[in-house]
C-alpha positions in Angstrom: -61.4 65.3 44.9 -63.3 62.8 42.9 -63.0 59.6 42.2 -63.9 57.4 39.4 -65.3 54.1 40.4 -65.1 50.9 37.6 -68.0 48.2 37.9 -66.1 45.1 38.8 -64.7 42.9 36.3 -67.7 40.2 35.3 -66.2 36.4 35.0 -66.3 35.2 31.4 -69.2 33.4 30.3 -67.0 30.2 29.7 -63.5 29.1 30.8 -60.4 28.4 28.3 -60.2 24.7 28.1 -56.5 23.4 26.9 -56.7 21.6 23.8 -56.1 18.2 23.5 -52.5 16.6 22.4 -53.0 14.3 19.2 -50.3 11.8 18.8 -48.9 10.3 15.8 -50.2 7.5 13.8 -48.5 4.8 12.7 -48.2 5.7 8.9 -46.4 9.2 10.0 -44.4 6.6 12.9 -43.2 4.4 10.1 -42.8 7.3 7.4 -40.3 9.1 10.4 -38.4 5.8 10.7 -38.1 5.4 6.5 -36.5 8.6 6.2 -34.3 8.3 8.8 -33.3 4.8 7.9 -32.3 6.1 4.3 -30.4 8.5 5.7 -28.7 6.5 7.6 -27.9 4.0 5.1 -26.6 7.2 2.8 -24.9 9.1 5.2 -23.0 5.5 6.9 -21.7 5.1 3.2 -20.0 8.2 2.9 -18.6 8.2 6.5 -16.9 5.4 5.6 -15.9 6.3 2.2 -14.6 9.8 4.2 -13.1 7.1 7.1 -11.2 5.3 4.0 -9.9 8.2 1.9 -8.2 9.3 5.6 -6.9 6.3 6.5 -5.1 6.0 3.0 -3.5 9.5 3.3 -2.7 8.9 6.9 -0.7 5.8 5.9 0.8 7.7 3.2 2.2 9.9 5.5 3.6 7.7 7.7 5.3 5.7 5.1 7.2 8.4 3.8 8.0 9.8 7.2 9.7 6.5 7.5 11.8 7.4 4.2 12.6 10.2 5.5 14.2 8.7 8.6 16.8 7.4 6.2 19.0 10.7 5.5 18.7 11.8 9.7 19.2 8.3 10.8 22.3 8.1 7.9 23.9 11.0 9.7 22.7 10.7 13.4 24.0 7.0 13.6 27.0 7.3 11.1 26.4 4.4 9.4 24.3 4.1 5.5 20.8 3.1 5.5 18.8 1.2 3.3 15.1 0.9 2.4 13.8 -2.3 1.7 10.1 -3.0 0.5 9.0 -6.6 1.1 9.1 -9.3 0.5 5.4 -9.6 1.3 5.3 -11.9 4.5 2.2 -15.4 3.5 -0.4 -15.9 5.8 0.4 -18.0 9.3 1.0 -17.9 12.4 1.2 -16.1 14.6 -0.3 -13.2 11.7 -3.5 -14.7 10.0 -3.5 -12.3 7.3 -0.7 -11.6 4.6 1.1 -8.2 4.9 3.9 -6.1 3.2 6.4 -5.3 5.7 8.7 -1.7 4.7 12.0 -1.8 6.6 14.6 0.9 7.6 17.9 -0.5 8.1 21.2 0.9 9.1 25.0 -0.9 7.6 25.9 -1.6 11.0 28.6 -4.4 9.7 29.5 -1.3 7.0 29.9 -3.7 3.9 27.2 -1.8 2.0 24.7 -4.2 1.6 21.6 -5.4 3.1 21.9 -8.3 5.8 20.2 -10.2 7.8 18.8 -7.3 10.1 17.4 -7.5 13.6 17.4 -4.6 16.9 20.1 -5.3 18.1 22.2 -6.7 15.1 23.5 -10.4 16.8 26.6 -12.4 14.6 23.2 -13.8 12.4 21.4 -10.9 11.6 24.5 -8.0 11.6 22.6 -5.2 10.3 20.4 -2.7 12.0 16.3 -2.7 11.8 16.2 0.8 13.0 12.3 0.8 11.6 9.6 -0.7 10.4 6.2 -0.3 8.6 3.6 -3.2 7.7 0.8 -2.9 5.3 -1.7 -5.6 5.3 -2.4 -7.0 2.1 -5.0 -9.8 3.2 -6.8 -9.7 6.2 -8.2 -7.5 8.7 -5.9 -4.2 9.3 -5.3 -4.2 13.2 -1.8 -4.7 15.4 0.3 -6.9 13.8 4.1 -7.9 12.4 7.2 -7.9 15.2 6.8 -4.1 15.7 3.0 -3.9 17.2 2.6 -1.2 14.0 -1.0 -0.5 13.8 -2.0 -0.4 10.4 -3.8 2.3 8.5 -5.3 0.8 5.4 -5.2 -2.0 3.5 -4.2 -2.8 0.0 -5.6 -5.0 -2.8 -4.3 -8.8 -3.1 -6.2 -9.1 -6.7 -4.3 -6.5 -8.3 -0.6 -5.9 -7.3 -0.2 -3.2 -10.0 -2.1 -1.1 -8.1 0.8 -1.1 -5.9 4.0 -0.6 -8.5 7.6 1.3 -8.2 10.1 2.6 -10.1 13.8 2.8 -10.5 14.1 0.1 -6.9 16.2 -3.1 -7.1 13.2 -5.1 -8.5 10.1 -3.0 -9.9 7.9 -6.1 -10.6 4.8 -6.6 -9.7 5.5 -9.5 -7.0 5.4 -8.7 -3.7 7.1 -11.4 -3.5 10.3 -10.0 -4.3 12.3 -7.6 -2.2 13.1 -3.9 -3.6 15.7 -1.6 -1.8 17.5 1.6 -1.9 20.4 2.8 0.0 20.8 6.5 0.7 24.8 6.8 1.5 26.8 8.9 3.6 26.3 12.0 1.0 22.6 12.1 0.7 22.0 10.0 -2.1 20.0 7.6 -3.4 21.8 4.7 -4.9 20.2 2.0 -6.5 21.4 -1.2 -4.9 21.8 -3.3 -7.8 24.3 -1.2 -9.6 25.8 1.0 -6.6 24.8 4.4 -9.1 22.9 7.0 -7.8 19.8 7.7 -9.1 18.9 9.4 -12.5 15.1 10.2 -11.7 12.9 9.7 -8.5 12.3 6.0 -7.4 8.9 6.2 -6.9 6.6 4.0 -4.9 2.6 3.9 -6.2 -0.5 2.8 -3.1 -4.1 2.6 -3.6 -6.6 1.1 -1.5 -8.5 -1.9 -2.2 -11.8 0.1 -2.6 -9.8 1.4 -5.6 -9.1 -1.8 -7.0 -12.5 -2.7 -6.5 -14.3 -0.2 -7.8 -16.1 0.6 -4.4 -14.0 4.2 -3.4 -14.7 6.6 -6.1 -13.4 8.6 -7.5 -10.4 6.0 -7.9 -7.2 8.3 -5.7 -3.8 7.1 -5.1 -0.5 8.4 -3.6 2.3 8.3 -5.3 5.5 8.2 -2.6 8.9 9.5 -4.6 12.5 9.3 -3.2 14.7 12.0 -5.2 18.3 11.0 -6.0 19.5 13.3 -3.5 17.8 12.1 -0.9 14.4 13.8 0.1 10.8 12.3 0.0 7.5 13.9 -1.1 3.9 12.3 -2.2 1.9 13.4 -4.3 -2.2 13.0 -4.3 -3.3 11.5 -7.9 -7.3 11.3 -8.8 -8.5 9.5 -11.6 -11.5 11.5 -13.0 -12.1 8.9 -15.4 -11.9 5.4 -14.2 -12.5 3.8 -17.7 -8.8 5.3 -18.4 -6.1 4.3 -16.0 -3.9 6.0 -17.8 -5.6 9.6 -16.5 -4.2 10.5 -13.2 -4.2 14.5 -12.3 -1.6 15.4 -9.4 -3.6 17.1 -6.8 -0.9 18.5 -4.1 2.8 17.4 -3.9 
């Protein structure tokens, strides 16, 4: 048998040296630390545009899940319930900044009107605050009001129009002034001032302040209604053309 010998295998003539590693310069360093700065600065913007738009629907919802209450609590607690907007509460101790406060209150005394109110009703304050929500109107949004509520967006205190309602006890555009309804013992909306139920949805308009502003675009707002027999929706309204206030266009509801 024969074998086939190989010469053996001859070293190479020069060894594979590793290239060196170049680092960066200072102009690539700086242009890096330019781009990433303007994204930054663009992407931070719309976050908190995003964080804003949230925080205004998430209110929203809670507000009219708080209208809502109104019909269970009617019939869970056997006594008529009222909703009462405002008056919007100055700035002072022990709250530095000025806030909207929307109540839920039960007819404990039955005399179908709105008391004095506190949990538990005393001789003073005979009727029931089963609820509450607070909306800050000036100041920072944080823990605040008797309830601990922690707030979910703010509203303007240049513009109180961007905050309006229909078909209440008072529909002007103080805050200053209280606005109720009262949903009796068969469902319904009454309006307080006349004792008649409801011909057309009270309705209840929020906006942000970056609306009011001009900063949160495009301008959105939610429109909370109450419906003579008593059920809540909202309805997300976008203003495609800011220069008209007049154009809003219902999104969901």
């Amino acid at each position: 048998m024969m074998r086939l010998l190989l010469p053996p295998a001859r070293p190479l003539p020069f060894a594979p040296r590793p290239r060196g590693r170049r680092g960066f310069s200072l102009v690539e360093l700086l242009a890096v630390l330019l781009i990433l700065g303007i994204m930054f600065i663009i992407g931070g913007s719309e976050i908190s545009k995003a964080w804003k738009r949230q925080k205004v629907q998430s209110a929203s919802g809670d507000i009219k899940v708080l209208f809502q209450r109104a019909f269970s609590e009617m019939q869970r607690r056997g006594m008529q319930t009222f909703i009462q907007v405002g008056p919007a509460v100055p700035p002072g101790a022990p709250v530095p900044g000025q806030y909207l406060p929307i109540y839920l209150i039960g007819d404990a005394n039955g005399n179908g009107s709105i008391d004095l109110f506190a949990n538990p009703p005393t001789a003073l304050n005979p009727d029931l605050l089963i609820g509450e929500y607070d909306i800050v109107v000036r100041g920072l949004t944080g823990t605040k009001g008797t309830t601990g509520v922690n707030q979910e967006f703010s509203l303007s205190e240049l513009d109180v129009t961007q905050v309006n309602s229909t078909l209440w006890s008072d529909n002007s555009t103080s805050w200053n002034n209280k606005r109720a309804l009262m949903c009796d013992f068969q469902g319904r909306a009454i309006a307080v001032a006349t004792g008649a139920q409801l011909a057309a949805p009270a309705t209840l308009v929020l906006a942000h302040v970056g609306v009011v502003n001009g900063s949160l675009m495009p301008p959105t707002r939610y429109v909370l209604s109450i419906n003579p027999v008593w059920s809540v929706r909202v309805m997300k309204q976008i203003n495609a053309t800011p220069s008209d206030p007049t154009k809003w266009v219902t999104q969901n509801g």
